[in-house]
C-alpha positions in Angstrom: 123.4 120.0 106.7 121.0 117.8 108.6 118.1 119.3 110.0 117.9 119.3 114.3 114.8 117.6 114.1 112.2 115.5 111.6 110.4 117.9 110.0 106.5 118.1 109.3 104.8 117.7 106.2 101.2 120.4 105.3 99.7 121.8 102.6 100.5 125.7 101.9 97.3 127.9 102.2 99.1 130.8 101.3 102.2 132.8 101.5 102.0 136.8 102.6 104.0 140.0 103.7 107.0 137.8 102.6 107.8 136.1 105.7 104.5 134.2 106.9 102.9 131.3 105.6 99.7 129.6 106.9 99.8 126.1 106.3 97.1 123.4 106.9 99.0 120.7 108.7 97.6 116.5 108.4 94.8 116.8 110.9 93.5 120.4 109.8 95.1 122.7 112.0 96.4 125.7 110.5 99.9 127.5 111.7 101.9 130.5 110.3 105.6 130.1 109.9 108.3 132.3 109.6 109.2 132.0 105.8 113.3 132.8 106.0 113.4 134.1 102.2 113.2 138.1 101.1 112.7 136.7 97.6 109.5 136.9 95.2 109.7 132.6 95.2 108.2 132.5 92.1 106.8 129.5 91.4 107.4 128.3 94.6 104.2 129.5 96.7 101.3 128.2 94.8 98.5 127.5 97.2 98.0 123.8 97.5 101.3 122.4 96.9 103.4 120.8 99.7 105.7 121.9 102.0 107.9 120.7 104.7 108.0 122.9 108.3 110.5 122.5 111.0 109.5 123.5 114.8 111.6 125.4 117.4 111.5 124.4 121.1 112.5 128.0 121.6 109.6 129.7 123.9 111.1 133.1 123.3 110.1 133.0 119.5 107.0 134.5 117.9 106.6 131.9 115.7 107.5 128.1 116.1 107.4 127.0 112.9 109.6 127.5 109.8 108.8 126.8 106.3 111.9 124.6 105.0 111.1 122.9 101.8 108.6 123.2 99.0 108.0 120.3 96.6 107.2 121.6 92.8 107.5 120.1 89.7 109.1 122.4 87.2 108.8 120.0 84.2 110.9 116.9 85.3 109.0 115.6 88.0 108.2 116.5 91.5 111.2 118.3 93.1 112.4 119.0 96.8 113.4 122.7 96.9 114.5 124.5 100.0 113.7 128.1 100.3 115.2 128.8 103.9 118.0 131.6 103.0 119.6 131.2 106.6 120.7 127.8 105.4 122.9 128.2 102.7 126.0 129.6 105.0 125.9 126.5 106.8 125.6 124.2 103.9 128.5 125.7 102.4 131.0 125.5 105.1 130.3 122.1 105.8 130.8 121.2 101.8 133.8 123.0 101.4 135.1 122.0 105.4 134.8 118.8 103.6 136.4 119.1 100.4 133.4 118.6 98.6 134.0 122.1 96.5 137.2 121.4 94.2 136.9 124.9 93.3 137.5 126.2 97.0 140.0 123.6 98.1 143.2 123.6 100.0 142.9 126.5 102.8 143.5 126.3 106.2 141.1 128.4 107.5 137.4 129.2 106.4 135.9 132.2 108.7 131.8 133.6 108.5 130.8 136.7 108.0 134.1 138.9 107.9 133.8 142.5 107.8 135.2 143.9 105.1 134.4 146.4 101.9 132.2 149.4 102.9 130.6 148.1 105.8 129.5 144.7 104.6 130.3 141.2 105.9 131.8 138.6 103.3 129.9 135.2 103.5 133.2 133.0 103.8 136.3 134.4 104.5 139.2 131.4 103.2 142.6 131.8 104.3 146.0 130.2 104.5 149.7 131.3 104.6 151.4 131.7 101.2 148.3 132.7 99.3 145.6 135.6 98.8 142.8 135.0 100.8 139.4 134.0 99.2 136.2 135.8 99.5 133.3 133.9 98.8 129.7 135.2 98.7 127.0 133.1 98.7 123.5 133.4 96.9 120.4 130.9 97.3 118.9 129.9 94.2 115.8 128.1 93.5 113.9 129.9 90.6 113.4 127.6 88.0 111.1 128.9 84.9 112.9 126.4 82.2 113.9 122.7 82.6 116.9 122.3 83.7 117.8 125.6 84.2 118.0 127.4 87.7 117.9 131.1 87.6 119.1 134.3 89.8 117.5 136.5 90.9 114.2 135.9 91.4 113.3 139.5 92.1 115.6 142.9 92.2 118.3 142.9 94.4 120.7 146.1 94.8 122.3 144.9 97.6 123.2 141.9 95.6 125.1 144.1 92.8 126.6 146.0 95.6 128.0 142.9 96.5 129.3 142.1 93.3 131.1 145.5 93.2 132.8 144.8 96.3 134.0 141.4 95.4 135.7 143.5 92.5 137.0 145.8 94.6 138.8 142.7 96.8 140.3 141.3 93.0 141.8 144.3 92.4 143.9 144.7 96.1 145.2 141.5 95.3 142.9 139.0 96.8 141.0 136.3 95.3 136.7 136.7 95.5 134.2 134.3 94.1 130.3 134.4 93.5 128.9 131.3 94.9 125.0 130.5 93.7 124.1 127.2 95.9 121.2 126.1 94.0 118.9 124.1 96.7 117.3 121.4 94.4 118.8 119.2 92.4 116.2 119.3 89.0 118.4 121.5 87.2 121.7 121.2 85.5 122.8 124.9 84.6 122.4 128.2 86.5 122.3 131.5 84.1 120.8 135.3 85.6 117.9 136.4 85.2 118.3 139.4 83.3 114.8 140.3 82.7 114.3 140.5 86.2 116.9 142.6 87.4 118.8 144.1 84.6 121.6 145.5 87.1 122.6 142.6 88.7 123.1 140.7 85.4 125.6 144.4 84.7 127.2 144.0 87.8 128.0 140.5 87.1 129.1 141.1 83.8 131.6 144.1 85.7 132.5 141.4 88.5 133.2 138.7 85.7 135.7 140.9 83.7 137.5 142.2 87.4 138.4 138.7 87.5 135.6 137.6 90.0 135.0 133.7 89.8 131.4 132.4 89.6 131.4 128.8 91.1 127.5 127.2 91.1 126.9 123.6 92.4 123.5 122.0 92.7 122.0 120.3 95.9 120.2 117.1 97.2 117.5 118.2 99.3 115.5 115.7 101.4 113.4 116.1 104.9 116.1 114.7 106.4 118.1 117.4 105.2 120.5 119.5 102.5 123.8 118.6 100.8 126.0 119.9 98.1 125.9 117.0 95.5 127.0 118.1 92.3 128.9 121.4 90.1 127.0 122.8 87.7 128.1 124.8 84.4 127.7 128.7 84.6 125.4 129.4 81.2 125.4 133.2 81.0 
């Protein structure tokens, strides 16, 4: 996924209500972005470090600016992480639109945001004649808090367990569902839950795991330029 435009490069003042961020840009001014991410980002919204913002030409928004990537250094060196939870979708159909997910290959048809289970809409929807259709949900990680490892979630998420139970609920009418955790930064080589966190998503997983739900994780190259799939990563819950 390539970004529309070059992005801009500031310095994060701070991060508040969850989606604004003021951010000092090269010559001093300060804007507020739209920060696209319901998450805690822990460890990813220190005052001081630097971000990456990208600006609409739409008139009709509030806010022009979008906070796309943070750079962090988790213990192996300054990182690229993107923290835009619109993006992931899009990043995900391209990768597996172009065979770049072994794990999700040879369908014929990849839809978005199906309806399906009790009122919910699946992520990606894959589908060909001759086999059970796929459901694949798709959850942004970036909370790293080890070396190496990348974690989920980063703060309590029901509706991601309900999720979980749904994708179950798909295994057992016949159809094939998989967890997807797209990991947007490529510092880590192993995703695991965060159980101390949120204790009932690591039990739904564990209930989603034994329905016969797949858990697929794969790592990504992020750059100002852009975001791309680069690389599977082992599951080490």
């Amino acid at each position: 996924m390539r970004f529309s435009s070059p992005l801009s490069r500031g310095r994060l003042i701070k991060r508040y209500k969850r989606f604004l961020a003021d951010v000092e840009m090269p010559g001093g001014e300060v804007v507020t972005a739209h920060c696209a991410n319901p998450g805690s980002m822990l460890g990813l919204a220190d005052p001081g470090i630097s971000v990456w913002l990208s600006k609409s030409d739409n008139p009709k928004r509030k806010l022009a600016w979008s906070l796309e990537i943070v750079e962090v250094d988790a213990g192996r060196g300054p990182a690229m992480v993107g923290i835009n939870t619109a993006h992931p979708n899009a990043i995900a159909e391209e990768a597996i639109s172009g065979g770049a997910i072994a794990e999700f290959a040879g369908y014929d048809n990849l839809r978005r945001e199906v309806r399906y289970g009790k009122n919910s809409r699946i992520d990606i929807l894959l589908e060909s004649d001759g086999r059970p259709p796929c459901y694949v949900e798709i959850k942004n990680v970036h909370l790293v808090r080890e070396p190496g490892l990348a974690e989920f979630p980063d703060s309590v998420t029901a509706r991601g367990a309900k999720h979980l139970d749904e994708l179950s609920d798909m295994v057992r009418e016949g159809a094939r569902a998989a967890m997807f955790y797209l990991v947007q930064r490529g510092d880590t080589e192993r995703v695991a839950i965060a159980r101390d966190i949120d204790p009932n998503y690591g039990e739904a997983l564990d209930r989603a795991r034994a329905a016969g739900v797949e858990v697929v994780a794969y790592a990504c190259t992020v750059t100002d330029e852009g975001v791309e799939i680069s690389a599977a990563l082992p599951f080490a819950d």
